[in-house]
N, C-alpha and C positions, 0 to 999 in steps of 0.2 A: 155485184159491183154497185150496182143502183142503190142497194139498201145502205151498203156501208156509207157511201157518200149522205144520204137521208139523216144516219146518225149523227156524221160530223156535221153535219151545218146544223143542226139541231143544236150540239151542246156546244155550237161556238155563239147562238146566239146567246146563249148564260150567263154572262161574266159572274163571276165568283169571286167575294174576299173573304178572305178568312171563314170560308164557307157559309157562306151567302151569301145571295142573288140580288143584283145592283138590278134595282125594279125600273128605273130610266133609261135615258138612251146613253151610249156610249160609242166614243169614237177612240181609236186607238192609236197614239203618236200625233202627229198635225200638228198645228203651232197655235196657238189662243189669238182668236182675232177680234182687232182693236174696237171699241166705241164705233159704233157705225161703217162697219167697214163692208157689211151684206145687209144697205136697209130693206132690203126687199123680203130678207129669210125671215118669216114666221113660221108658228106652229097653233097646232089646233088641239084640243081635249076633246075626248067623249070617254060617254059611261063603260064603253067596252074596250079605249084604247088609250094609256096615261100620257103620248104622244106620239104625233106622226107629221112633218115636216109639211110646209107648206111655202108659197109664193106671192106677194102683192104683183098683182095686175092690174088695179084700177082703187081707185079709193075706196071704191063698192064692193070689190069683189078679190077675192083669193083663189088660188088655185093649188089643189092638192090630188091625193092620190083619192083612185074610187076605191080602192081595197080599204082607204082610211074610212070610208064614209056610209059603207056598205055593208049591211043585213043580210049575210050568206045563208041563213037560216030560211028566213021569208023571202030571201030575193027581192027587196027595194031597198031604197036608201034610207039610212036613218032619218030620227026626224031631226028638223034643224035647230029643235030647241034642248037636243041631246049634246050641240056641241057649240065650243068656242072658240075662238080666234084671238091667238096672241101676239102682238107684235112690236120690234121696236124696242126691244129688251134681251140683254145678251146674256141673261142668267136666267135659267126656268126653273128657278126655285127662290128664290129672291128678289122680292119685286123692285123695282127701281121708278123712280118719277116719270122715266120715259116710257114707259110701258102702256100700249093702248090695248085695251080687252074688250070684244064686241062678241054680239050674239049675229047668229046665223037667220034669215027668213028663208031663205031657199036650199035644196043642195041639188045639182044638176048634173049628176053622172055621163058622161059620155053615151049616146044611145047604142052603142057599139060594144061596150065593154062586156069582157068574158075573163068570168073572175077565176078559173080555172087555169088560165094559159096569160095573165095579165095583161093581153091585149086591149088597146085605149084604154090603159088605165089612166083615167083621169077625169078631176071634176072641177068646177064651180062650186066655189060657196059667197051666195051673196048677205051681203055684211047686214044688222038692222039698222048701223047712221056710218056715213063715211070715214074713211081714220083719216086722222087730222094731219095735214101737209102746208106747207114745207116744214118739213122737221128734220133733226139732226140723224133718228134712227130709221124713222120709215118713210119711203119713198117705193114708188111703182120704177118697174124693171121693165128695162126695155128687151122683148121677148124677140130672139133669135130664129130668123124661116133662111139663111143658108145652113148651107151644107158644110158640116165640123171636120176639118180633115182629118185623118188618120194620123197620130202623132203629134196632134196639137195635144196642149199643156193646158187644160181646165182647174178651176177652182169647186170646192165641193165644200160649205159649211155645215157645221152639223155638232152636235151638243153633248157637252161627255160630261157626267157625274163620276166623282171620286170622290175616294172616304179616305181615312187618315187611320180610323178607329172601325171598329165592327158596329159602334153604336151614333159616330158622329160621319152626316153629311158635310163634305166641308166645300165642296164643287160643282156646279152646274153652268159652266161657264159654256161662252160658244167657242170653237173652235173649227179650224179649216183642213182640208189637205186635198195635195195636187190630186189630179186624176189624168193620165197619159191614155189616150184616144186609142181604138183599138179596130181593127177591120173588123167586120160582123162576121165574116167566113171565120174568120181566127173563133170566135166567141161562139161560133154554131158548132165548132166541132166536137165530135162523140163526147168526148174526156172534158167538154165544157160544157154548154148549155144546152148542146143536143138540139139545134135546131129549132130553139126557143124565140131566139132573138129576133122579131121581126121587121120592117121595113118602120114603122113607127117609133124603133127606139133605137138607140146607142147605147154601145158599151165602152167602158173604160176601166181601166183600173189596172189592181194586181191579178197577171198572172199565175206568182208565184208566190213563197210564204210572205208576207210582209211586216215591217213593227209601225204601219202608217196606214191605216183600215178604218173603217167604218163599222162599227158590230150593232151590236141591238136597238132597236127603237129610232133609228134614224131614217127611217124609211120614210120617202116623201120630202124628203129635202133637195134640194134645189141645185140646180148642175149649171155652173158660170162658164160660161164661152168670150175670150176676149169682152166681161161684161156685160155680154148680153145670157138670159134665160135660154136655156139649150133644153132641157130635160127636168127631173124627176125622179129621185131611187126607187125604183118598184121591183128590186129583186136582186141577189146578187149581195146580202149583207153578209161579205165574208169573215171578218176581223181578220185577217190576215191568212188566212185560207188559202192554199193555190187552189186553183181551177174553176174558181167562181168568180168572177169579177163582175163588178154594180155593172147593173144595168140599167136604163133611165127611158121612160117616157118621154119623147120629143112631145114638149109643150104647143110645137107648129099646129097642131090641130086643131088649136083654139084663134082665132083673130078678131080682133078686134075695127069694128066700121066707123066711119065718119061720126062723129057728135055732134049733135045740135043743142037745143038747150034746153029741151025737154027729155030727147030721150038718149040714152048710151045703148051699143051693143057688142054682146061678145057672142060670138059664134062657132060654133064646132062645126068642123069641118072633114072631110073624108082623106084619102091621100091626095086624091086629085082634087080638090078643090071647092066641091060643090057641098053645101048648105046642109047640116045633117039638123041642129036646133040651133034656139035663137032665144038669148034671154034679154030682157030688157026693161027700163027704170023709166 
């Protein structure tokens, strides 16, 4: 049973046209979302990953997944000059005048994270000069520490390439779709995530087949609660899949402290509350 399921999420992450593999990310159904409608949703590049979804939380600083960011080989974080930060631009392949692009000086993984079981998946990347505010596309999110009920109605942006032709790109627009809240028992059981799901993240999504999914390369994009930053996709990219539904890192483990005017800080935090690291400008 285990293997078969292995297979399919395997070749649902492939999308195919006319027998070939769409090399970006893909979202499937959802509605195309306007001019600045998620200024907070960026994305990041490296040499080992052509994208992986990210979040504005400070003018300094973004937050994304650690699996985006991380060297399973050596076991550290890449280095910061491997990756980049894009934001403010609702097409990732067509640049627009709104588009800011900065380089990374730090990456700060969660000191917690276990890349095996995606537990505290999640990082820091601080920016080398601040992206530039107030602006129409990018703006900081104000990041969600209650509790997302069961059956609440989230928003999920996330970026879909389509072709017309086998040789012409004609699509890389952003696009959106709901995501319907899920109890974690529901999402742990056998025929689901087997007990994956922990205390640090929420699930939502489809249970069942869907034509309004999430498929490849969207991972690390950003999970809307009433507005506020709820999460993270770090697993669970089904395209319409039954039995896998996204599941997200709760962003809470990160907060952010008083500012003064010399220094800012973001801090990760444990479930309960207490100080795990501490970066600061």
């Amino acid at each position: 049973m285990h293997a078969r399921l292995v297979v399919l999420f395997i070749v649902s992450l492939t999308p195919v046209f006319n027998g070939a593999a769409l090399s970006g990310p893909i979202l499937k159904g959802g509605s195309d979302a306007p001019w600045g409608a998620f200024p907070s949703a960026a994305f990041i590049r490296t040499p080992f990953l052509s994208f992986c979804g990210a979040a504005v939380v400070h003018p300094d600083f973004v937050l994304t997944l650690a699996q985006c960011v991380y060297d399973e080989e050596q076991l550290i974080p890449i280095q910061p000059n491997q990756i980049e930060v894009i934001a403010g631009d609702r097409n990732i392949v067509s640049v627009s005048i709104e588009r800011q692009e900065r380089n990374v000086l730090e990456v700060i993984i969660h000191p917690n994270y276990t890349a095996y079981n995606h537990q505290n998946d999640i990082a820091l990347l601080k920016l080398d000069r601040p992206l530039e505010m107030p602006s129409n596309t990018v703006e900081t999110i104000v990041r969600r520490h209650r509790i997302v009920p069961d059956g609440s109605i989230c928003e999920l942006p996330g970026w879909s390439m389509e072709r017309v032709s086998s040789s012409s790109l004609t699509e890389a627009d952003q696009k959106y779709t709901t995501v319907k809240m899920l109890d974690r028992d529901i999402c742990n059981q056998a025929n689901i995530h087997a007990g994956r799901v922990r205390e640090s993240m929420v699930c939502g999504g489809n249970l069942l087949s869907s034509t309004n999914a999430v498929c490849s390369g969207n991972l690390g994009c950003p999970l809307y609660c009433e507005e506020e930053l709820t999460g993270l996709l770090s697993f669970g990219v089904n395209c319409g899949a039954p039995n896998d539904p996204p599941v997200f890192t709760q962003q809470s483990t990160v907060r952010e402290t008083r500012e003064d005017r010399t220094r800012k800080h973001l801090l990760f935090t444990t479930a309960n509350g207490s100080v795990m690291d501490r970066i600061s400008n």
